[in-house]
LUMKEZA-690872 format. One record per residue (C-alpha): x, y, z; residue in three letters. Coordinates in steps of 0.25 Angstrom, whole numbers, plus 2048, in hexadecimal, padded with zeros to 3 digits. Layout:
<sites>
XYZala...
</sites>
This chain:
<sites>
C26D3C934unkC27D34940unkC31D3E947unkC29D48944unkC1CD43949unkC23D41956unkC2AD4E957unkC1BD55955unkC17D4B960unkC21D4F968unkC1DD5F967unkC0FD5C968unkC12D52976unkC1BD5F97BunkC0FD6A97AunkC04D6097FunkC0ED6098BunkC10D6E98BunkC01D6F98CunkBFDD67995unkC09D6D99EunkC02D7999CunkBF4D759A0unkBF9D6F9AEunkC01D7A9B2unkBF4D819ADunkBECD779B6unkBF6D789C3unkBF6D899C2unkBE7D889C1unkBE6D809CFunkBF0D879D4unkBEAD959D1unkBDDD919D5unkBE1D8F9E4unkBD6D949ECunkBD9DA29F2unkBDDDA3A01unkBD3DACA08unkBD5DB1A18unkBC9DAEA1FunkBC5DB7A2AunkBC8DB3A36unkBD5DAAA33unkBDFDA6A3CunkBEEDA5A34unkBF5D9BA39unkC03D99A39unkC0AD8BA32unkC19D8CA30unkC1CD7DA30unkC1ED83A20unkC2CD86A1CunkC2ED95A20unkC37D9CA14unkC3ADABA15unkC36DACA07unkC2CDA29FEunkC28DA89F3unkC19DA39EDunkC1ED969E3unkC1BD9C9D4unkC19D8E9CEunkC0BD899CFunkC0ED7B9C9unkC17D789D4unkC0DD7E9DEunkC03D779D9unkC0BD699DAunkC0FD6E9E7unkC1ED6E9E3unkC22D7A9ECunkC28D7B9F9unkC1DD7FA04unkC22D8CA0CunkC1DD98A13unkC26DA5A11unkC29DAEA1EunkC27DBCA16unkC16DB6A15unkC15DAFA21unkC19DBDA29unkC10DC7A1DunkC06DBDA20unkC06DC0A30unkC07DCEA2DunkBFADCDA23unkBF3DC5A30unkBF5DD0A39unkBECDD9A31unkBE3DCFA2AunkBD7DD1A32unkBD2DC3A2DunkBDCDBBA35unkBD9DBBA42unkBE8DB5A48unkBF4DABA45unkBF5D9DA4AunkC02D99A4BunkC01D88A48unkC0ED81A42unkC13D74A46unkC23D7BA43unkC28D89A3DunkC2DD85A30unkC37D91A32unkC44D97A37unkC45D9FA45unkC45DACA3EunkC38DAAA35unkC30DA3A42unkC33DB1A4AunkC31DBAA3EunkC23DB2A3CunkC22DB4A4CunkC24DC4A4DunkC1ADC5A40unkC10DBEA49unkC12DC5A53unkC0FDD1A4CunkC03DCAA48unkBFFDCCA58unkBFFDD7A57unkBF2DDBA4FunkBEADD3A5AunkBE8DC5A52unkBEADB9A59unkBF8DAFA56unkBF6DA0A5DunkBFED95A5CunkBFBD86A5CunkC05D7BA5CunkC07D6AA5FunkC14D6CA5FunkC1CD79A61unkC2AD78A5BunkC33D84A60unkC33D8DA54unkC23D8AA55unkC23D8FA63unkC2BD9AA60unkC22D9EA54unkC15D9CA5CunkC18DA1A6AunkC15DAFA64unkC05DACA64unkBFCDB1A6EunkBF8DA1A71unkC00D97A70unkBFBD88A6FunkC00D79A70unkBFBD6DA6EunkBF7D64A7AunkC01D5CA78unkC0BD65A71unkC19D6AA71unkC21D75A74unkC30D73A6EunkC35D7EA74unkC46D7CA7AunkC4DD86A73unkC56D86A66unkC61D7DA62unkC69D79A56unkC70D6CA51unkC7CD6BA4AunkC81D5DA43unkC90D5DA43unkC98D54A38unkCA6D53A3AunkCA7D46A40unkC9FD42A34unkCA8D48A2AunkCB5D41A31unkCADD33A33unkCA9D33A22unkCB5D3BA1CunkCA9D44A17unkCAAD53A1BunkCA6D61A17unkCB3D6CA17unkCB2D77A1BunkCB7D85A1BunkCB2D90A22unkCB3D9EA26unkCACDA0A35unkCADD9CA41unkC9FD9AA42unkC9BD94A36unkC95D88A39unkC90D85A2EunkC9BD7BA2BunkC9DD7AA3AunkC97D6AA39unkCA1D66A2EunkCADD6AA38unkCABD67A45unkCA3D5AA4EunkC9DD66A58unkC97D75A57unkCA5D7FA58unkCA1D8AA64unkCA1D94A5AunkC93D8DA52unkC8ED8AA63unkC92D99A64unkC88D9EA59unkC7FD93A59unkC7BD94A69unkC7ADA4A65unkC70DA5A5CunkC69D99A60unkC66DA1A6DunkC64DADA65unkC58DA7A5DunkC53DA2A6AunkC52DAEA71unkC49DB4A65unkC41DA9A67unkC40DA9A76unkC3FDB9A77unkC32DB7A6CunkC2BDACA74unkC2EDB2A81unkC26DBFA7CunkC1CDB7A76unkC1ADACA81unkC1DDB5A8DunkC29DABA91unkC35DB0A96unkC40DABA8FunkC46DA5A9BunkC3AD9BA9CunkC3AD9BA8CunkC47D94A8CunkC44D8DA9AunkC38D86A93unkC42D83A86unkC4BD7CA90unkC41D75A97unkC3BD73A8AunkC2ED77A90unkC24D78A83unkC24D67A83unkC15D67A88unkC09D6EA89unkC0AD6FA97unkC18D74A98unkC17D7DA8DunkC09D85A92unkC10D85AA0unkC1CD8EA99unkC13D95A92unkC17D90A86unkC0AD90A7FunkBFBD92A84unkBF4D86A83unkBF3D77A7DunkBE8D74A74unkBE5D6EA69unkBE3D71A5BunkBD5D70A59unkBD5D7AA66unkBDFD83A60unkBD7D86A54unkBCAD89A5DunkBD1D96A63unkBD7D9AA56unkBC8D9AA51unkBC3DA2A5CunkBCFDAEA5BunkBCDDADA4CunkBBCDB0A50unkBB9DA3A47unkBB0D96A4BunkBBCD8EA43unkBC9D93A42unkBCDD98A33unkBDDD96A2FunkBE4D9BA26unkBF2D95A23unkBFFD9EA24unkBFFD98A14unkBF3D9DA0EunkBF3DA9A16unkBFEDADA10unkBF7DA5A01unkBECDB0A02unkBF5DBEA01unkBF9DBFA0FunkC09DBCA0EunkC0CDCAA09unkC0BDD8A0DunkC03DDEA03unkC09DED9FBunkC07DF69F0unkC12DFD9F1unkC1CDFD9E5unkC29DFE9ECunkC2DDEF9F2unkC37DEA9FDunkC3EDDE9F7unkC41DD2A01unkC49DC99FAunkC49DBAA01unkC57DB3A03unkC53DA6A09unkC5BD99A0CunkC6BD96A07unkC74D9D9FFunkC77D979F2unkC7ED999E7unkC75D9A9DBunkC67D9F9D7unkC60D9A9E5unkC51D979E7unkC45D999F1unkC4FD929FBunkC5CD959FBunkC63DA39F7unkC6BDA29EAunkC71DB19E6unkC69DAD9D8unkC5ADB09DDunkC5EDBA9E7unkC67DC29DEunkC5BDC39D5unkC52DC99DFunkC5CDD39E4unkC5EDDA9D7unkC4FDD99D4unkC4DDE29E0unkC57DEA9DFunkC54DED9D2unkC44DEF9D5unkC42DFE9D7unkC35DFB9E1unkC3EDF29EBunkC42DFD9F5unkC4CDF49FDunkC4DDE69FFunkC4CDDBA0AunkC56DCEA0AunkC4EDC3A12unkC5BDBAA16unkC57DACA1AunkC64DA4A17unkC6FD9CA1FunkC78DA3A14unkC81D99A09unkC88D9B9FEunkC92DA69FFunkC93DAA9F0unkC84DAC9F1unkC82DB69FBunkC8EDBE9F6unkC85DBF9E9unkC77DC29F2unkC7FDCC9F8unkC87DD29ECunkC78DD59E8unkC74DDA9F4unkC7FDE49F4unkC7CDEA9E7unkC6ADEA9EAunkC6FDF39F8unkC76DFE9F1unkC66E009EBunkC5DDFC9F5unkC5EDF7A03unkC5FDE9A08unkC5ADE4A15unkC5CDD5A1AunkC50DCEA23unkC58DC1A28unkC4EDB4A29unkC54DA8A31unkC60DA9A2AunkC6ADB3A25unkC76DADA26unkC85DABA20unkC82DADA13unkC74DB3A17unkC7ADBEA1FunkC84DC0A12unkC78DC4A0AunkC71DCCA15unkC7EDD4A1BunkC7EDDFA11unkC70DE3A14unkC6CDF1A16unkC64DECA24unkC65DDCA2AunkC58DD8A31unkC59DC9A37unkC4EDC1A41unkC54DC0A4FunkC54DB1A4CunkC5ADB3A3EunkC69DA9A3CunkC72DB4A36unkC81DB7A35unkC89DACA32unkC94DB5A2CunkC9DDA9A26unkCA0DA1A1BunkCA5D92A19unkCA7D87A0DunkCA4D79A10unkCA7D6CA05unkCA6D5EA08unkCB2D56A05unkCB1D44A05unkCBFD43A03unkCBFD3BA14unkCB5D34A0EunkCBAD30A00unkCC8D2BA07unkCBED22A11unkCB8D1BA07unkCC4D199FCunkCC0D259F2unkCCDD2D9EEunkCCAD399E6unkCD5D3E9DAunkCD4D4C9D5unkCDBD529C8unkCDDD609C7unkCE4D699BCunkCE6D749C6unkCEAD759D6unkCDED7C9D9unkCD6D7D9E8unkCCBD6F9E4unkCC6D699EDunkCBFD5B9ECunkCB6D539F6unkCBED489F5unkCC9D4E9FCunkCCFD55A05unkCCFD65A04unkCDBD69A01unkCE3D76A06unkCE2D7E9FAunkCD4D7D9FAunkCD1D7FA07unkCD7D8DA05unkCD0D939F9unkCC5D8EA01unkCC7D95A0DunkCCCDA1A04unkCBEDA29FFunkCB8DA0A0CunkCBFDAAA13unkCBCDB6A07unkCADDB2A0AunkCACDB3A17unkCB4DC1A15unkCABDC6A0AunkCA0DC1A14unkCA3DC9A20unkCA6DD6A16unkC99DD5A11unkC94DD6A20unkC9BDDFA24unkC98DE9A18unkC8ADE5A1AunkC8ADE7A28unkC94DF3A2AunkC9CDEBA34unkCACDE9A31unkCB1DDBA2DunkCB6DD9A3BunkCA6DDCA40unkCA3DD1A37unkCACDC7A39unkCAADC7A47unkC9ADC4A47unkC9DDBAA3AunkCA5DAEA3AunkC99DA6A35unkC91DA9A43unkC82DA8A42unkC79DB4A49unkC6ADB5A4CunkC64DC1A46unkC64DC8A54unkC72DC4A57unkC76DCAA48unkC70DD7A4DunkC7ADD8A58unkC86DD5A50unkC81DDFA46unkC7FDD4A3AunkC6FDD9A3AunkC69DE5A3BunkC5BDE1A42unkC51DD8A44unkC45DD6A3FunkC3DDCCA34unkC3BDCFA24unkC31DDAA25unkC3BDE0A30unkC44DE1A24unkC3BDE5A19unkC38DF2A21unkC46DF6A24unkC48DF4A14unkC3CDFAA10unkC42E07A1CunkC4EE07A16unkC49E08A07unkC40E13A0DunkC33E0EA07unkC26E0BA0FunkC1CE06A07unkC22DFAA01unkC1EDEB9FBunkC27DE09FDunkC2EDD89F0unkC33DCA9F4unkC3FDC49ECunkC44DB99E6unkC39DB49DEunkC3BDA59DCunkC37D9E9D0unkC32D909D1unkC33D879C2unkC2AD7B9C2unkC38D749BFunkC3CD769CDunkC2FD729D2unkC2FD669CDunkC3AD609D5unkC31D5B9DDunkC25D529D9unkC16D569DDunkC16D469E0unkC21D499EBunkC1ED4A9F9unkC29D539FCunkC36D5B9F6unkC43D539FAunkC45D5CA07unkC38D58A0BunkC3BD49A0BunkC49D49A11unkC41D51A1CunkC37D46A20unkC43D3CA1EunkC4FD42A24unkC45D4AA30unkC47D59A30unkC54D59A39unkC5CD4EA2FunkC56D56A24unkC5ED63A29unkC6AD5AA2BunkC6BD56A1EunkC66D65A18unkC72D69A1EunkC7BD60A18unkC75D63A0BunkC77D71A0BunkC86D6EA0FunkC89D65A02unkC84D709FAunkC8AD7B9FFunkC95D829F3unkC9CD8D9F5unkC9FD95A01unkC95D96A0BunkC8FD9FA13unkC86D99A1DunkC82D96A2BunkC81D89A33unkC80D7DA2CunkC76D77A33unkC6ED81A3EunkC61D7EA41unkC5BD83A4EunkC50D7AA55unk
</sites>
């Protein structure tokens, strides 16, 4: 009896739980849903934030719990942010854009993309201002294409040209005994390039210095037009570093005048013909409807989003695993209303193994429909691998492509081990190529190795050159693991044009030969409570967020860097290990 009475204790405890499980997610869909409607006021000026993370693709979170408990990642996707510009244009209640961010939470290609978008926007006669206390470059850049530009009194203008940093860890390796090896195909590959040597080869200065100087003549060339500053005196004023006051920077014309907030606001009110200013977020502009272009019709263009590195496995929201994409691929090829279909390619590339399977897929979906690729800030190594077989490549002047090269990259203690007195003994039933940590790599393994590295790196520049209609020797020449800018890549014949997203979706939507059309976007993510959970509502921030605030964002890069090397399996097709232009 008395086990009986607990068991029917036991199922009557479970569904009380069930139910009241039931009535909070209830409860928290009830608040969640009862969100009060966003509305446009007349007379609103949109304004500009993009200190959010900029993803080319963020899908709305399906999972009202997690929403609710604010569990998800907060981010703005570039497809809404630039339908949203276009819906301002010919909104007749907003009356212009303010530009005021305190940093562009973006890559180079997404900042100009949102640039010519805006100045688009110009073009119906709405007024675009811009206000700042501090201007970092990429701000500048960004807000140097209003009609008025304003700072601070006492403001900034960090304007002194583009630079990158490269840590380099041999010395490191030979003082511990704790090193990566390497093998690589690529005389450019520098991805590996900090594990090898104590200084930048000439061949990584080569490419490095190139496109540096590419990307800042995009951005010289915008401002110039914009500002109506030569680009003489545009590079005079970053040598001299002429945006570091007020006074400095009006007399180079770098912005119109210094006031201050409150002031800032007052003009807005008087273009927007209001007694008070009425904003309206970049965020709930695009909450009310406005981050899409409405259409009836039934057939669809689908851009399907490949954003951050290659893995191999099922993927996510962040990084590109053949699993999700895969999916998508075959569910638009096999969708008679999608008439053609548009790759977005936003990835430094990854694992081999997984782009060969991306674009095994895409192979197949081209014999049916054609495929065009719009390039974000990167499309490289294993991103231009899944891109080169496109019917048509269109890439951001600014955009980091190429990288035509592959590399495998282990670490091995055994230095280490012998420093400290740890002998490692193996036993093996067969003479195979293993390799342990613990010791030295061995000739045999090294080999095979190298074997494989070689038959990827000729599999690589096959698939370009079929892609590209360009012989292997064409190939070869451009590859090598060197890194292009998407103008560069056009010279070299690796692109076809240059232009943004909706560039592409025309061109796919000529080649299909349809004009009225929809746009379908793809992969849909699903996000499980489960996953959500991982991080506690009582929490003030996910994992990254904390070793941000302790590390700084610059230590934090360091050790993201070195994360991403230790996990690393397979061979990799990638560009620099560590490139970040400031």
């Amino acid at each position: 009896m008395k086990f009986l009475r607990n068991l029917l204790a036991s199922i009557l405890g479970f569904f009380i739980a069930i139910f009241l499980l039931f009535v909070f997610f209830f409860a928290v869909a009830s608040i969640v849903g009862a969100e009060e409607k966003i509305v446009v006021k007349s007379n609103s000026v949109l304004e500009l934030d993009l200190s959010t993370p900029i993803k080319d693709y963020a899908p709305k979170e399906n999972n009202p719990i997690a929403e609710a408990l604010e569990l998800t990642d907060e981010k703005l996707a570039l497809n809404k942010i630039i339908n949203a510009i276009e819906n301002a244009k010919n909104d007749n209640k907003i009356k212009g854009i303010s530009i005021k961010t305190a940093f562009v939470n973006a890559g180079i290609a997404q900042t100009q993309a949102i640039r010519n978008k805006i100045e688009e926007f110009k073009e119906s006669g709405k007024f675009v201002y811009a206000y700042n206390d501090i201007y970092t470059q990429k701000n500048y850049y960004l807000s140097s294409v209003a009609d008025s530009l304003f700072l601070n009194p006492i403001g900034v203008i960090d304007f002194r040209g583009l630079s990158t940093e490269i840590l380099y860890f041999k010395d490191f390796e030979d003082k511990y005994g704790i090193k990566m090896e390497v093998i690589r195909h690529g005389k450019y590959k520098s991805a590996v390039e900090p594990f090898l040597e104590n200084e930048m080869s000439e061949a990584n200065r080569e490419q490095t210095t190139s496109f540096l100087k590419s990307i800042w003549s995009e951005i010289t060339d915008d401002i110039s037009k914009s500002r109506n500053i030569s680009i003489e005196k545009l590079n005079l004023i970053a040598d001299n570093y002429n945006g570091r006051n007020v006074t400095i920077a009006k007399e180079n014309n770098l912005i119109d005048a210094s006031i201050y907030e409150d002031e800032y606001e007052e003009k807005l009110a008087i273009e927007s013909d209001s007694k008070k200013v009425n904003i309206i977020s970049i965020e709930d502009y695009i909450s009310s409807g406005k981050g899409r272009i409405s259409s009836t019709s039934k057939d669809k263009i689908a851009v399907i989003y490949a954003q951050g590195d290659i893995i191999y496995g099922e993927g996510s929201e962040d990084y590109i695993g053949q699993g999700i994409i895969n999916k998508a691929i075959r569910k638009a090829r096999k969708d008679d209303n999608v008439k053609a279909i548009v790759l977005r390619v936003n990835s430094p590339g990854g694992n081999a193994l997984a782009s060969e399977l991306i674009w095994r897929e895409l192979e197949l979906t081209k014999k049916e429909k054609p495929i065009v690729v719009s390039m974000g800030n990167y499309a490289a190594s294993g991103g231009y691998y899944i891109a080169c077989n496109a019917n048509k490549i269109i890439a951001e002047p600014t955009t980091i492509t190429g990288s035509i090269g592959v590399f495998g990259a282990i670490p091995n203690f055994s230095q280490f081990t012998d420093k400290i007195g740890i002998n490692a003994e193996q036993v093996s039933t067969n003479d195979s190529p293993s390799y342990s940590v613990f010791e030295p790599m061995n000739k045999k393994f090294y080999d095979v190795t190298k074997e494989g590295i070689e038959q990827m790196y000729t599999t690589f520049v096959n698939r370009v050159s079929s892609g590209r209609n360009m012989t292997f020797e064409q190939v070869n020449e451009i590859a090598q693991g060197r890194v292009w800018t998407g103008k560069e890549a056009i010279e070299n014949g690796l692109v076809d044009q240059l232009g943004g997203l909706n560039d592409a979706i025309k061109v796919a939507a000529e080649l299909a030969e349809v004009q009225n059309f929809r746009v379908r976007n793809y992969p849909n993510y699903k996000t499980d409570l489960k996953e959500a959970l991982k991080f506690s509502p009582f929490i003030k921030a996910s994992k990254e967020e904390i070793l941000k605030e302790t590390l700084g964002d610059e230590n934090y890069q360091l050790y993201y860097n070195l994360q991403k090397m230790k996990n690393l399996k397979g061979i990799q097709a990638r560009i620099p290990f560590v490139f970040q232009v400031k």
